[in-house]
py3Dmol code that shows the C-alpha trace and the ligand (Angstrom):
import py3Dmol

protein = """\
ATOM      1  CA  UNK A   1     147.563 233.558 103.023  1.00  0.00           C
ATOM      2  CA  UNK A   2     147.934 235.937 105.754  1.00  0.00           C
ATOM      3  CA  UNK A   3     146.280 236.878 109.234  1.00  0.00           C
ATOM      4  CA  UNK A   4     145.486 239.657 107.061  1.00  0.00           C
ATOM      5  CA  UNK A   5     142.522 237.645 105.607  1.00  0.00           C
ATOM      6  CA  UNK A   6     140.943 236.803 108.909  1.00  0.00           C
ATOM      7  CA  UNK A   7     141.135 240.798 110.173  1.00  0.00           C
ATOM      8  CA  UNK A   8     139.642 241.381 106.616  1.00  0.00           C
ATOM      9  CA  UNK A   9     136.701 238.508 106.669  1.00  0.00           C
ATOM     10  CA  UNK A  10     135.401 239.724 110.165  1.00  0.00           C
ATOM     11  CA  UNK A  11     135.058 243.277 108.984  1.00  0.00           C
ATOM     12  CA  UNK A  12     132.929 241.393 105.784  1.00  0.00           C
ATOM     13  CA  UNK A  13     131.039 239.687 108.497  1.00  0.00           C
ATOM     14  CA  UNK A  14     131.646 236.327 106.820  1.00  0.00           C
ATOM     15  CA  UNK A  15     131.551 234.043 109.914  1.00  0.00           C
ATOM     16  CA  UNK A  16     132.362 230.967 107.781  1.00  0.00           C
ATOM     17  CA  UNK A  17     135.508 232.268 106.164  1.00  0.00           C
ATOM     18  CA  UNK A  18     136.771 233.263 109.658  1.00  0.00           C
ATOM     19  CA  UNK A  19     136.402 229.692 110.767  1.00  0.00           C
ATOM     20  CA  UNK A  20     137.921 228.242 107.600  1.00  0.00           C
ATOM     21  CA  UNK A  21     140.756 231.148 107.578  1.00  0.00           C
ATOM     22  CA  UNK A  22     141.855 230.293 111.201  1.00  0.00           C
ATOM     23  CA  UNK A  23     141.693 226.717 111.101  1.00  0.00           C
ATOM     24  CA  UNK A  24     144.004 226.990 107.756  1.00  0.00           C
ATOM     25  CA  UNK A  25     146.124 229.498 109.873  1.00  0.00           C
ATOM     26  CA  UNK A  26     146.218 227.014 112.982  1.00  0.00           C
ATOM     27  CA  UNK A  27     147.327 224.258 110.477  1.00  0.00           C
ATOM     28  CA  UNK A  28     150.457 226.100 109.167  1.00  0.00           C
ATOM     29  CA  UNK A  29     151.617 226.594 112.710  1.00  0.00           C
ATOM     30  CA  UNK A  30     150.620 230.763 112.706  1.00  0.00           C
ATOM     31  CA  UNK A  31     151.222 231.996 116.592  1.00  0.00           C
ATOM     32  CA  UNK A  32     148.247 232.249 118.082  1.00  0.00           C
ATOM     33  CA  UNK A  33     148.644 235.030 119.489  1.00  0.00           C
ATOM     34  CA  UNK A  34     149.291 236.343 115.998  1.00  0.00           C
ATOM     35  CA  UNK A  35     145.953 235.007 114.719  1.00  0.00           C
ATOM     36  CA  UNK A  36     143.995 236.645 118.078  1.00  0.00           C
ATOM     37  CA  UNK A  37     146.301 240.068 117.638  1.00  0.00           C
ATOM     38  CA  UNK A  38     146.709 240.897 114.005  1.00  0.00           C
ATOM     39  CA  UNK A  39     143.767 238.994 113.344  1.00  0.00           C
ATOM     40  CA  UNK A  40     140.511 238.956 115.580  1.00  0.00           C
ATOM     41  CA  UNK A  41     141.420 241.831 117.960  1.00  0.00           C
ATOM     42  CA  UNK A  42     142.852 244.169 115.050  1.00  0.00           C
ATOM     43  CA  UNK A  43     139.786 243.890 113.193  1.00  0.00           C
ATOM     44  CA  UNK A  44     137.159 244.706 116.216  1.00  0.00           C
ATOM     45  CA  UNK A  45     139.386 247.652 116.803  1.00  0.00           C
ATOM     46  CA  UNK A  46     138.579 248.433 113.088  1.00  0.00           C
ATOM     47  CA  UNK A  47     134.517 247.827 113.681  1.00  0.00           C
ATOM     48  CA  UNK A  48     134.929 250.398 116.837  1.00  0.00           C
ATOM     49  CA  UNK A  49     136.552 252.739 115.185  1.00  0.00           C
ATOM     50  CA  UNK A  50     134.002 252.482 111.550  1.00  0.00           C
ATOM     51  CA  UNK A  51     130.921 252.898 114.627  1.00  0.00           C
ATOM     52  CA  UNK A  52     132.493 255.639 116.086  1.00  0.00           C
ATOM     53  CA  UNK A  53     132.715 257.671 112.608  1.00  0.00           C
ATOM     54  CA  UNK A  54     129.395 256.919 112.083  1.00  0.00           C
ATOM     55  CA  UNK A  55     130.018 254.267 109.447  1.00  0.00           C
ATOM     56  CA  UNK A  56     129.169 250.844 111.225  1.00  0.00           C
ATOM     57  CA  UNK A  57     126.099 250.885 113.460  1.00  0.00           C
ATOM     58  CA  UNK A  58     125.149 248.353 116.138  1.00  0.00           C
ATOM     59  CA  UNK A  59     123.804 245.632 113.749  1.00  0.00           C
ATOM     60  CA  UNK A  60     127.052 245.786 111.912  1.00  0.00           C
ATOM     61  CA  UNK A  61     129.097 245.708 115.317  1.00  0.00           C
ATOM     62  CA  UNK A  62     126.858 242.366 116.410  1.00  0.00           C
ATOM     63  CA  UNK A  63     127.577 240.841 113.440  1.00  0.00           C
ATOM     64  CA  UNK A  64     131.537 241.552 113.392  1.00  0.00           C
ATOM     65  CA  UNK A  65     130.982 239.675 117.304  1.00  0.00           C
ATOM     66  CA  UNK A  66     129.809 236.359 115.719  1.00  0.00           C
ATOM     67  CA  UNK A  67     132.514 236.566 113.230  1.00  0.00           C
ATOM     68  CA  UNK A  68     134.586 237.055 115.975  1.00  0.00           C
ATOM     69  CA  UNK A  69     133.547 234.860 118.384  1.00  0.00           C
ATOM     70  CA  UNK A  70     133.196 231.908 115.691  1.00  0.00           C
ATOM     71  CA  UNK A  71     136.959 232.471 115.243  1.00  0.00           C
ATOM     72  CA  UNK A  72     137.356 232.602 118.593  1.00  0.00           C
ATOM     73  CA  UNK A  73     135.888 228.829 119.805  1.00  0.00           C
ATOM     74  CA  UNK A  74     138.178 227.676 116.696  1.00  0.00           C
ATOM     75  CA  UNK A  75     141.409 228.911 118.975  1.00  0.00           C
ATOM     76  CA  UNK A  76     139.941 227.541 122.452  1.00  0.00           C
ATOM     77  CA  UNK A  77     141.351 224.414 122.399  1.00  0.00           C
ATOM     78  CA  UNK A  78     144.804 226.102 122.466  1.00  0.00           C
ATOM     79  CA  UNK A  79     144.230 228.888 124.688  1.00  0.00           C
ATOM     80  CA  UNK A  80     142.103 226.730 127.362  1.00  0.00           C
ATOM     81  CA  UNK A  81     144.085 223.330 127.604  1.00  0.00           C
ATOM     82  CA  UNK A  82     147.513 224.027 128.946  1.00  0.00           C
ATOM     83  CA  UNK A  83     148.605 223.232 133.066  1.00  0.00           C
ATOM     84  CA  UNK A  84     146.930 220.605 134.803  1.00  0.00           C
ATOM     85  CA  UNK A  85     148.090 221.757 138.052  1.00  0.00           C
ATOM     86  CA  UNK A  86     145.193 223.702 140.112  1.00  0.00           C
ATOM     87  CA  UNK A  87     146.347 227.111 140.175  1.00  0.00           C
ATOM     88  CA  UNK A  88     143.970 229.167 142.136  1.00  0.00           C
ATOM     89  CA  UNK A  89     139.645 229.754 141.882  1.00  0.00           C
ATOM     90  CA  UNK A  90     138.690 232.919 139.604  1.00  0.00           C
ATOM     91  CA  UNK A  91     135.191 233.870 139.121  1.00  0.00           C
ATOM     92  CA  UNK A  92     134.751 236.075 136.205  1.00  0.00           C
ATOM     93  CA  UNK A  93     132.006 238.186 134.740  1.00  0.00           C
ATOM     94  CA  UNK A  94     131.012 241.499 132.867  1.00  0.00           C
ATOM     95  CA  UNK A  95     129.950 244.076 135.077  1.00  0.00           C
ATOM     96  CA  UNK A  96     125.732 245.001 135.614  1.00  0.00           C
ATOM     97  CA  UNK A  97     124.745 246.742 132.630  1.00  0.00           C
ATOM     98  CA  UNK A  98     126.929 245.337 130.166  1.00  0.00           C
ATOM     99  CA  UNK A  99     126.818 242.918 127.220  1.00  0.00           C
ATOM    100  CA  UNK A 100     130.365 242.931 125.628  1.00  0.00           C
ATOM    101  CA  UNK A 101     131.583 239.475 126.315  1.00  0.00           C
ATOM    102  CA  UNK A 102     134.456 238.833 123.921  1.00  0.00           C
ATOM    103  CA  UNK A 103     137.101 240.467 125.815  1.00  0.00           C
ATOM    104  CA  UNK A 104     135.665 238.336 128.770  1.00  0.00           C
ATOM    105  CA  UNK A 105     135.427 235.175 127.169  1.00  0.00           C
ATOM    106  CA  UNK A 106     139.109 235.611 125.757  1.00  0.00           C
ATOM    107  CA  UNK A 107     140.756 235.837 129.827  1.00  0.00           C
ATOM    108  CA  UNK A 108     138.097 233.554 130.850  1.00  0.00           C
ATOM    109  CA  UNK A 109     139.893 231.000 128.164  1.00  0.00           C
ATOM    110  CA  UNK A 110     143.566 232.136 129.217  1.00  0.00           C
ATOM    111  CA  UNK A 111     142.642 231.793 132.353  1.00  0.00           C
ATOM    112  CA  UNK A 112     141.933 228.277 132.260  1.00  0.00           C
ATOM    113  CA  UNK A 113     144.744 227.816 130.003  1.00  0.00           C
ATOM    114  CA  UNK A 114     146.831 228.644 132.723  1.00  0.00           C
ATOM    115  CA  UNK A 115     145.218 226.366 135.048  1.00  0.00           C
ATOM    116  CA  UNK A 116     143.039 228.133 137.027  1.00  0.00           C
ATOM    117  CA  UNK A 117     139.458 226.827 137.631  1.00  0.00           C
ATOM    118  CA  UNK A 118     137.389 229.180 136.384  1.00  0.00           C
ATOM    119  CA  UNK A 119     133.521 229.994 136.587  1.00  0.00           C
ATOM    120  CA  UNK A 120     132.257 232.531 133.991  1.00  0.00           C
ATOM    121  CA  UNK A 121     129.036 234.108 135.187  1.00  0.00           C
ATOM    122  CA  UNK A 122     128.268 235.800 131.430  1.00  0.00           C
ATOM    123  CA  UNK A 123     127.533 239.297 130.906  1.00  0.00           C
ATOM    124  CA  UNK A 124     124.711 242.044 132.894  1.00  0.00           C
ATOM    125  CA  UNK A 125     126.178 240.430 136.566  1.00  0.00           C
ATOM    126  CA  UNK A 126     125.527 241.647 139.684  1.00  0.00           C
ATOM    127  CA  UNK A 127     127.502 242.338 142.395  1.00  0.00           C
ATOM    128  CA  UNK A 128     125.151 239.915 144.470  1.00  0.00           C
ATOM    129  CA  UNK A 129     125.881 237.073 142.061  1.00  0.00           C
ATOM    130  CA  UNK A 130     129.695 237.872 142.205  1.00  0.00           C
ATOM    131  CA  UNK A 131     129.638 237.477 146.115  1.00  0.00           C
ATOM    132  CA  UNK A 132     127.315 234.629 146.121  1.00  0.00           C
ATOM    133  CA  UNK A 133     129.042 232.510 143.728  1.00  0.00           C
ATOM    134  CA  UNK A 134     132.614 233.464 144.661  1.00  0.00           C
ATOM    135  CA  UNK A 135     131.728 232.180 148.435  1.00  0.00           C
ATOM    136  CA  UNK A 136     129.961 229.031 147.307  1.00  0.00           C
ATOM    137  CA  UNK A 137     132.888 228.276 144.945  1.00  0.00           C
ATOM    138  CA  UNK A 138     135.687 229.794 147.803  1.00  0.00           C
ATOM    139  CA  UNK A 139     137.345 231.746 145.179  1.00  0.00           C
ATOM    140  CA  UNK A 140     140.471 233.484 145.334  1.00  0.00           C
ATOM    141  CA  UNK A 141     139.468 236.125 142.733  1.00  0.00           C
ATOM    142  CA  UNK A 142     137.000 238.007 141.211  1.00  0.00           C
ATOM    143  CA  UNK A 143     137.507 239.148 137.739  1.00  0.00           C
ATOM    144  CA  UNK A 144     135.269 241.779 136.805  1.00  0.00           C
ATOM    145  CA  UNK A 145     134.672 243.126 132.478  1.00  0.00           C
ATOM    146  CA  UNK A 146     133.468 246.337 131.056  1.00  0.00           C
ATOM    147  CA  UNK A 147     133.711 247.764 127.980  1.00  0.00           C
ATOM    148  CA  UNK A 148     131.261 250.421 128.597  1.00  0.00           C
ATOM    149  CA  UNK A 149     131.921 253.836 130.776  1.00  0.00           C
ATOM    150  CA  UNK A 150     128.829 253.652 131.913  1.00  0.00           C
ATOM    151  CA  UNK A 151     129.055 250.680 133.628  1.00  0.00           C
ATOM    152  CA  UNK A 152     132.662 250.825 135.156  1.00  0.00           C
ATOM    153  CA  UNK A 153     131.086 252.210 138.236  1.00  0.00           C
ATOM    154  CA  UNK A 154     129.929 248.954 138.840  1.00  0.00           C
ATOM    155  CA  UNK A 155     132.729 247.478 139.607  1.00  0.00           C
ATOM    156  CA  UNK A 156     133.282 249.758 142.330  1.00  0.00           C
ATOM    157  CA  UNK A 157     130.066 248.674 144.052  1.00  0.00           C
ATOM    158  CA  UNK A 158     131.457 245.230 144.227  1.00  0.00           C
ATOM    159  CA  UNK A 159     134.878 245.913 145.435  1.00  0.00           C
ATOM    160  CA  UNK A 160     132.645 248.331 148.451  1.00  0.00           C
ATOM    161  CA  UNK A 161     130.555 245.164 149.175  1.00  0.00           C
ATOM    162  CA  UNK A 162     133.825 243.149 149.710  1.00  0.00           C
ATOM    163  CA  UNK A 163     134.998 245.466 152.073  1.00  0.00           C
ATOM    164  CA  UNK A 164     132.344 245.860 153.979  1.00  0.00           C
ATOM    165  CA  UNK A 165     131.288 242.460 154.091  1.00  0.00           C
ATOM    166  CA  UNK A 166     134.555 241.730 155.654  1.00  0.00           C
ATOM    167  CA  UNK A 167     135.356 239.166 152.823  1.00  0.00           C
ATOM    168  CA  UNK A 168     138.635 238.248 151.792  1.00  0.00           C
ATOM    169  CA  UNK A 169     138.157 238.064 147.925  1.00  0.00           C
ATOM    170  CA  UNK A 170     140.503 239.354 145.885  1.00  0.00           C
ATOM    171  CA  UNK A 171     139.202 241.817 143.105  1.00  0.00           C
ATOM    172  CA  UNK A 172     140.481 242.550 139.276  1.00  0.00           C
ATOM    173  CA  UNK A 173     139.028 244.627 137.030  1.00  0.00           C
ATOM    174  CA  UNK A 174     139.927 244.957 133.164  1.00  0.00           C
ATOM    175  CA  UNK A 175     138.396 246.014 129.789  1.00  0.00           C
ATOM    176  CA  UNK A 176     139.418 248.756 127.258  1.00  0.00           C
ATOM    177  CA  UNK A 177     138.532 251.770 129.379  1.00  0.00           C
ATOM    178  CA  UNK A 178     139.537 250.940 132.380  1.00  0.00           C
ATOM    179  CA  UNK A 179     142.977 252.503 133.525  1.00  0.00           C
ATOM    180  CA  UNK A 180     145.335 251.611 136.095  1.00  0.00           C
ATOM    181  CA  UNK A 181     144.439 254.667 137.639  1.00  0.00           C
ATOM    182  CA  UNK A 182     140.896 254.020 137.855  1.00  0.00           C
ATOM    183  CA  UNK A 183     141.986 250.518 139.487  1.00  0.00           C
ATOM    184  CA  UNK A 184     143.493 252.168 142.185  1.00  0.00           C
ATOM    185  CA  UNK A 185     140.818 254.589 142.768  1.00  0.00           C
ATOM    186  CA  UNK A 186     138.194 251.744 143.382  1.00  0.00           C
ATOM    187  CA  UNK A 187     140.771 249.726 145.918  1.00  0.00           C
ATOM    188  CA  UNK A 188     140.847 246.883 143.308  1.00  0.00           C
ATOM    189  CA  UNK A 189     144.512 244.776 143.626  1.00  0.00           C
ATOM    190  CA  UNK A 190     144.101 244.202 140.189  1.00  0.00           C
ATOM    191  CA  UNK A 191     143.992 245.127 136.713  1.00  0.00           C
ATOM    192  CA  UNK A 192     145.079 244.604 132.723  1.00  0.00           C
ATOM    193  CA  UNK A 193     144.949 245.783 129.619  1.00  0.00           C
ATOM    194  CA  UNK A 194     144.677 242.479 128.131  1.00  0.00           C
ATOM    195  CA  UNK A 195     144.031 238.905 128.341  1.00  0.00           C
ATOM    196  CA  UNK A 196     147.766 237.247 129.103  1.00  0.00           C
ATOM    197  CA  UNK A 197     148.483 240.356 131.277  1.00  0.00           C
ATOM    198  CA  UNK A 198     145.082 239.145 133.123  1.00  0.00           C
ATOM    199  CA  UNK A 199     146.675 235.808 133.717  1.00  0.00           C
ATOM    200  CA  UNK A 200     150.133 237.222 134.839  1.00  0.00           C
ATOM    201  CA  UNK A 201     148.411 239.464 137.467  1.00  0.00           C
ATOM    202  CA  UNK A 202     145.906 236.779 138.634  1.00  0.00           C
ATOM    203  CA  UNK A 203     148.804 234.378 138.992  1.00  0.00           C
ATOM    204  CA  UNK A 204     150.266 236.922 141.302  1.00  0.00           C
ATOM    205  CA  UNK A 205     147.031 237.287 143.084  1.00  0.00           C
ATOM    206  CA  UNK A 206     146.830 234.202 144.327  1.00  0.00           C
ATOM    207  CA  UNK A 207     151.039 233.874 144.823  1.00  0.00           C
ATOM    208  CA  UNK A 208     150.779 231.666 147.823  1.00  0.00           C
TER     209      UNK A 208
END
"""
ligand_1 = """\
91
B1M
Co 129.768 248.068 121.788
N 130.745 249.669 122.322
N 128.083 248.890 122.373
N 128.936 246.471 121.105
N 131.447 247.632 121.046
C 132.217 249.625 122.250
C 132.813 249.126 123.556
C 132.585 251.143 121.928
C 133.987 251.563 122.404
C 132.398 251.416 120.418
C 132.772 252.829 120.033
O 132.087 253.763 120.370
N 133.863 253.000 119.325
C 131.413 251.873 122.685
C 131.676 252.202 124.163
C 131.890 253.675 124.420
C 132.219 253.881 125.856
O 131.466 253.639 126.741
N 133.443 254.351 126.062
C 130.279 250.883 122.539
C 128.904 251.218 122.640
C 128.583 252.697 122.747
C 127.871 250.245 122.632
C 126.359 250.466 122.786
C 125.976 251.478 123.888
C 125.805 250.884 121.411
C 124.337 251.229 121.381
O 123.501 250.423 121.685
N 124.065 252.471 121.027
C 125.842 249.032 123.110
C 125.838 248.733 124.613
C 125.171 247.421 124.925
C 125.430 247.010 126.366
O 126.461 246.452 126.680
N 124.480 247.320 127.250
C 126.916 248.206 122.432
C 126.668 246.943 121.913
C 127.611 246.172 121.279
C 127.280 244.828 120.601
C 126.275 243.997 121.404
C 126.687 245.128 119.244
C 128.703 244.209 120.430
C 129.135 243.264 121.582
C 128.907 241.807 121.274
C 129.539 240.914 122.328
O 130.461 241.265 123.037
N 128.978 239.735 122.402
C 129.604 245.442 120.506
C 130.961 245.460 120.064
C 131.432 244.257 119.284
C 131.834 246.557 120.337
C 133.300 246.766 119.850
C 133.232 247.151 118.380
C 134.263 245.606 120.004
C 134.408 245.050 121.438
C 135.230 243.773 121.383
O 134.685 242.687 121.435
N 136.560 243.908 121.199
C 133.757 247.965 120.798
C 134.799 248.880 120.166
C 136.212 248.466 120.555
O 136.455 247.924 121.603
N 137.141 248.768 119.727
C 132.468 248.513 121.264
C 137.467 242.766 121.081
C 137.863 242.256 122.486
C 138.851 241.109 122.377
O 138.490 243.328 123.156
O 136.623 243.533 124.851
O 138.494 245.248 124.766
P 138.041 243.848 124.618
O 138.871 242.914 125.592
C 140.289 242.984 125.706
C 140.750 243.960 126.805
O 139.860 245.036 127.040
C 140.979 243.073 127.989
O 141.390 241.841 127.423
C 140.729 241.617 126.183
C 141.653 240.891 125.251
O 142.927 241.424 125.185
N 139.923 242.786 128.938
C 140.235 242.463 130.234
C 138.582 242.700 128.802
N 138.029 242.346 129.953
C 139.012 242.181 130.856
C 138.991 241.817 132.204
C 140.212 241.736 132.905
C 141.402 242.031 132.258
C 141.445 242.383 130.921
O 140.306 241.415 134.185
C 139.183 241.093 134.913
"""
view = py3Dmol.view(width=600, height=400)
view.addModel(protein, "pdb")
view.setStyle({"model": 0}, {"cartoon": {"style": "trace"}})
view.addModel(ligand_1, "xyz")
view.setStyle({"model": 1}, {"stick": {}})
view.zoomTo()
view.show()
């Protein structure tokens, strides 16, 4: 048995086999972050890569998501229950527009792992419903998701409303097509590629 299998049954679609592969993977005492790597992530790279040659379409990519995201809520326990002590207040969401989630969920999880308290607002959110929540809950940080270039611009609106609002929120922004570069451009403090990198950088956001 390899991590092999689980990249393999997510590409079949078999959203029962992913659940019973990682579970036997947990139970041997695979890495996790091999399982989420080599496993989950390496296999919607796979799907992306099939739709962009033309030889998944977007029922195929849906179904991949359940697959994934079954496997997934099999590996919360052990990215979301780590340090008890209160790190900092993150409010997290993917962008206006946009219904990717998984990426999202997956920092939302490390997040908490890492003790933060963490609200996740879901997917298509509004840079109203960033600001509102994020003042009701006095968060440090908002996280904002997008996996879509079409809806990257988005993010930008929020960081604008910050500023001129006068509020003191802290912005990051993150999701496969966003670049460093493109974080800078915005005026958000900050960004990652990935999920732990999205921890390490919202740990130093809210560095007392
Ligand atoms: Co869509 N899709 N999709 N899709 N989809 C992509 C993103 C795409 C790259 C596929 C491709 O062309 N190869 C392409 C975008 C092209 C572009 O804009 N550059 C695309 C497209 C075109 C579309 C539609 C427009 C298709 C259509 O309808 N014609 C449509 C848009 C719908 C919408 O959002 N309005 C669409 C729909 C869908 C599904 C609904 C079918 C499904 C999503 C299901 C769901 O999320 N619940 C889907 C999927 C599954 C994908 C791919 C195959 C996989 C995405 C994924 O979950 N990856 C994707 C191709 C790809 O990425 N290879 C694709 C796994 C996940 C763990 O990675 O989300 O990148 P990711 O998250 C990473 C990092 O990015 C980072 O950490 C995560 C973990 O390390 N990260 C952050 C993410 N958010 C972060 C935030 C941070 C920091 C880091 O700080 C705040």
């Amino acid at each position: 048995m390899s991590v092999q299998t689980i990249y393999d049954a997510v590409i079949e679609f078999n959203i029962d086999k992913v659940v019973s592969l990682v579970e036997a993977e947990i139970k041997i005492g695979t890495d996790v972050s091999e399982i989420l790597s080599n496993g989950l992530i390496g296999a919607m790279d796979e799907v992306g890569q099939r739709y962009s040659e033309g030889e998944f379409f977007v029922p195929e990519m849906l179904m991949a998501a359940k697959a994934m995201k079954a496997g997934l809520e099999v590996l919360k326990p052990l990215l979301s229950h780590g340090e008890s002590e209160k790190k900092g207040t993150i409010i997290i969401g993917t962008v206006k527009g946009d219904l990717h989630d998984i990426g999202k969920n997956l920092v939302s999880m490390m997040m908490e792992g890492a003790g933060f308290e963490v609200y996740d607002l879901g997917v298509d959110v509004d840079t109203e419903k960033f600001l509102a929540t994020a003042k009701e809950k006095k968060a440090d940080v908002i996280c904002m998701s997008a996996l879509l270039t079409t809806t990257m611009p988005f993010m930008e609106v929020t960081v604008k409303a910050i500023r001129e609002q006068g509020l003191s929120f802290k912005t990051m922004v993150g999701g496969a097509p966003v670049s460093e570069d493109f974080a800078k451009k915005i005026g958000a403090d900050g960004w990652s590629t990935d999920a732990p990198g999205a921890v390490e950088t919202a740990r130093k956001l809210t560095a007392k």
